[in-house]
C-alpha positions in Angstrom: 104.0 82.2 127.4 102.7 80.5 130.5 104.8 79.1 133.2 103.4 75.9 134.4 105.8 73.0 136.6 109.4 75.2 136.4 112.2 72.7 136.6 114.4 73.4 139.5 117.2 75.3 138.6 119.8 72.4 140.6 118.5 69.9 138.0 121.7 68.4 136.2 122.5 66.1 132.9 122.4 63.1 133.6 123.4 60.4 130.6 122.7 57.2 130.6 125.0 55.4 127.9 122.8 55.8 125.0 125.7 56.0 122.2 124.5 53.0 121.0 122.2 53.1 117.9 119.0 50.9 118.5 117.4 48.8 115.6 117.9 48.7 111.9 120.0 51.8 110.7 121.3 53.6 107.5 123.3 56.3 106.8 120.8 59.5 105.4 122.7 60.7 102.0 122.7 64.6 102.3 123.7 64.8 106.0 125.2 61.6 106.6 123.6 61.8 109.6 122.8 57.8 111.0 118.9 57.1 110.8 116.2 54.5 111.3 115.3 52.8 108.0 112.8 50.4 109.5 111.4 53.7 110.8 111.6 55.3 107.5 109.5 52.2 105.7 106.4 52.0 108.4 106.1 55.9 107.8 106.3 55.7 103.2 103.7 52.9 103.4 101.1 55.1 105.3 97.7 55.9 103.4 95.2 58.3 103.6 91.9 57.2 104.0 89.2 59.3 102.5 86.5 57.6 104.4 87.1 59.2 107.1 86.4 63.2 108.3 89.7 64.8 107.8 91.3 65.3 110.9 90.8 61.5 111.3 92.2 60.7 108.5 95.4 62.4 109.4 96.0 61.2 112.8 95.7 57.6 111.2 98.4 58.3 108.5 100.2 59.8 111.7 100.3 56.6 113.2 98.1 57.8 116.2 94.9 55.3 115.3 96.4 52.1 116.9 96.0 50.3 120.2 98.5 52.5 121.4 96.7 55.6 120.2 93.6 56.1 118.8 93.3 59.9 119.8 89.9 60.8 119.3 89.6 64.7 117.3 87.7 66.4 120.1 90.7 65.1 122.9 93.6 66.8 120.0 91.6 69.8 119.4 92.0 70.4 122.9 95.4 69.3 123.4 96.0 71.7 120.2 94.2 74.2 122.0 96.1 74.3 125.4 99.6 74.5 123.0 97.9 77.6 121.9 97.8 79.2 125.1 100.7 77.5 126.1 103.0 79.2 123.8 101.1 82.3 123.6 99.7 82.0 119.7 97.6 84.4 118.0 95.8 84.2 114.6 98.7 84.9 112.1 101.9 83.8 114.4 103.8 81.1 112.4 104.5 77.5 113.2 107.3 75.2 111.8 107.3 71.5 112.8 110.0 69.2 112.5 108.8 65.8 111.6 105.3 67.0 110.8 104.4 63.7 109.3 101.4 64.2 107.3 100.5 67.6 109.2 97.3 66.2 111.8 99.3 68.9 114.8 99.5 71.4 112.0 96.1 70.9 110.7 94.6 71.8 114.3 96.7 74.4 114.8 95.5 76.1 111.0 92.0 76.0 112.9 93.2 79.2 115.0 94.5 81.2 112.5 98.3 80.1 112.8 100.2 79.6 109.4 102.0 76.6 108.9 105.0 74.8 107.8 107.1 71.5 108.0 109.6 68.9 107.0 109.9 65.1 107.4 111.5 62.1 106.1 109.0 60.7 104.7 107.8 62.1 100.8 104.7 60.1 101.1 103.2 62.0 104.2 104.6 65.3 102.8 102.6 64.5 99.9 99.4 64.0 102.1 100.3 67.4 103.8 100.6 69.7 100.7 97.5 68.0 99.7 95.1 69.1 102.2 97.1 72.7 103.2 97.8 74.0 99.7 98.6 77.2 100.8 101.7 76.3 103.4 104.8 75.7 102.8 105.9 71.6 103.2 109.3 69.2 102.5 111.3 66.4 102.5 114.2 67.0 104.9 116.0 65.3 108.3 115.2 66.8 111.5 119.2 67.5 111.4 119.0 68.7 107.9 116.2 71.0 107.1 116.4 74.6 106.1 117.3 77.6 108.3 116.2 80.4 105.6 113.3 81.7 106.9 112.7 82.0 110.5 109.3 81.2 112.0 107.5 82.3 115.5 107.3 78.8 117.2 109.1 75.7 116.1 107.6 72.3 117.3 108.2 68.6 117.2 105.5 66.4 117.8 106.1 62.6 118.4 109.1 62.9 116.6 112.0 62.7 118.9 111.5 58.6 119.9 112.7 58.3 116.5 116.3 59.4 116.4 118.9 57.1 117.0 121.3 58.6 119.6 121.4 61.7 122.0 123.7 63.2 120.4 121.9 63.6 117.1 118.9 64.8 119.7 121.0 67.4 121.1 121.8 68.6 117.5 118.3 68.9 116.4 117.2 71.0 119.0 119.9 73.6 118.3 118.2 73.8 115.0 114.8 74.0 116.3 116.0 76.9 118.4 118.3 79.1 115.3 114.7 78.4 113.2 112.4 80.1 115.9 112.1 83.7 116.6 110.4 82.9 120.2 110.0 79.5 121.4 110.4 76.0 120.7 108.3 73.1 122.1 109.4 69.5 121.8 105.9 67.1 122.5 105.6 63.7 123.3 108.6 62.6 124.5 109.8 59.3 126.1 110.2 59.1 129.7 113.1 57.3 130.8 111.4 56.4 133.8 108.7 54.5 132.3 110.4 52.5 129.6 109.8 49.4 131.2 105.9 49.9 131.9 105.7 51.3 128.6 107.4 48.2 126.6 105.3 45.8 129.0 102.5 47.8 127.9 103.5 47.3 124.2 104.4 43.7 124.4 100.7 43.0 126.2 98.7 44.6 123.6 100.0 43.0 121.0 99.4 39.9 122.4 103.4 38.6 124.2 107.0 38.9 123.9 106.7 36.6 120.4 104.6 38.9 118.5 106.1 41.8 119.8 109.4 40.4 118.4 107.9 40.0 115.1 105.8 42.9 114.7 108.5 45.6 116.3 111.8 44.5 114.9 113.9 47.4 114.5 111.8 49.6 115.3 112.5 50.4 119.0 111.7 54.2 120.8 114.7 56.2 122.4 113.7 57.3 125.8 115.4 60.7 127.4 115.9 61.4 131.2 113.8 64.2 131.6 116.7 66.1 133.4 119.1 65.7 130.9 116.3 67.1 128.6 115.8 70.1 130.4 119.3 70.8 130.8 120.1 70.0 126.8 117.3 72.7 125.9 119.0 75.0 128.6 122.2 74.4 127.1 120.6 75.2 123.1 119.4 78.2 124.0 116.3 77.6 125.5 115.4 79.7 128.6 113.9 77.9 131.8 112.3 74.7 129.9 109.4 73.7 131.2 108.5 69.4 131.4 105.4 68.4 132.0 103.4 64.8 131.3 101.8 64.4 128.0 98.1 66.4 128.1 97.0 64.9 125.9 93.5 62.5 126.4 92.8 59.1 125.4 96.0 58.2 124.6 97.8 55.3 125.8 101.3 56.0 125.0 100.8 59.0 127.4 101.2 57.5 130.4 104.8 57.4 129.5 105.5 60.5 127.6 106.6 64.2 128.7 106.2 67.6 126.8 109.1 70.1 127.6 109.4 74.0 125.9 110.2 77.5 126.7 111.3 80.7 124.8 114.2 81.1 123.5 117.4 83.0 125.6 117.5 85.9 123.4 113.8 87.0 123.5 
């Protein structure tokens, strides 16, 4: 694995009182683990258009074709790319995402050889993702939840993170991310802290003021993470020096205030 931007070994935890849950929330029935459920609607109404080539059609249903977003194929095969050579992949290494949505990450990565597998919340993207990579392995489970049987080389999560409701329930995930993976884990696109506020004026300008922000977003607020307390919570999993860097990847708005942070794993 390459080691780009090392984190200074003096870097500390450093909480920031988020033990509050933001938004609309539910209790998930097998782990009884508290969750989003305005989240969990926005993500079971998602469609798949077959208009479009199929890559495309993913990273719409993935939610990453709005004014936010709209990643372009050619800038996240190259993104995809640089997480190749960034955790050191070869054609046949396996990849397990958590939160996989209907697979667009996973898709790309397929394009090198890598097998593939993932969970998420919702069935309806699942669906999308056993439908166009028949051959992996795909389901329905929590990010807290899923299923430790079979051990793959990397385990990922991809815009997924923003999503939970506390750090605490963070903090658990990624000690499940790191008993999955045999070498690494890598956590992508993750809130920065330091940019909430110039990311939710960002927000609340393109969709046109503080009124139709109100409306649109209602419950469905993002939970940002100090990148320090990140690096030492992967430290702390099992993770050997994490690395952080900002969010590579092109054309994409919600960059500007996102960070990417993985390593290998203590024991490799």
């Amino acid at each position: 694995m390459r080691r780009r931007a090392r984190l200074a070994s003096t870097w500390r935890p450093h909480l920031r009182g988020e033990r509050h849950l933001r938004g609309l929330v539910a209790r998930h029935a097998g782990g009884g683990r508290l969750v989003n459920a305005a989240w969990d609607e926005v993500w079971e109404r998602r469609t798949l258009d077959a208009e479009k080539p199929l890559l495309a059609a993913l990273l719409a249903a993935d939610g990453l074709d709005t004014g936010f977003g709209d990643v372009r194929e050619d800038a996240w095969r190259e993104a995809t790319a640089r997480w190749v050579d960034e955790l050191g992949l070869s054609e046949g290494d396996s990849v397990f995402e958590v939160g996989c949505g209907a697979g667009a990450f996973l898709y790309a990565l397929r394009e090198h050889g890598i097998r593939v597998s993932g969970i998420d919340r919702s069935s309806t993207l699942i669906g999308y993702a056993r439908d166009v990579m028949p051959e992996a392995t795909f389901a329905v489970a929590d990010a807290a939840d899923f299923d430790l049987g079979e051990q793959a080389d990397i385990v990922v999560a991809f815009g997924v993170f923003m999503y939970f409701p506390e750090l605490d329930y963070a903090t658990g995930v990624l000690e499940r991310m790191v008993a999955k993976a045999r070498r690494a884990v890598a956590v992508i696109d993750v809130p920065d802290k330091a940019h909430e506020a110039e990311a939710l004026a960002r927000r609340i300008a393109t969709v046109g003021g503080e009124d139709a922000y109100r409306e649109r977003y209602a419950g469905l607020d993002h939970l940002y993470y100090d990148r320090a307390w990140f690096a030492n919570a992967m430290s702390r999993a099992g993770i050997r020096g994490p690395l952080i860097a900002d969010q590579w990847l092109k054309h994409y708005e919600n960059g500007r205030s996102r960070f990417n942070a993985w390593g290998e794993l203590s024991t490799t």
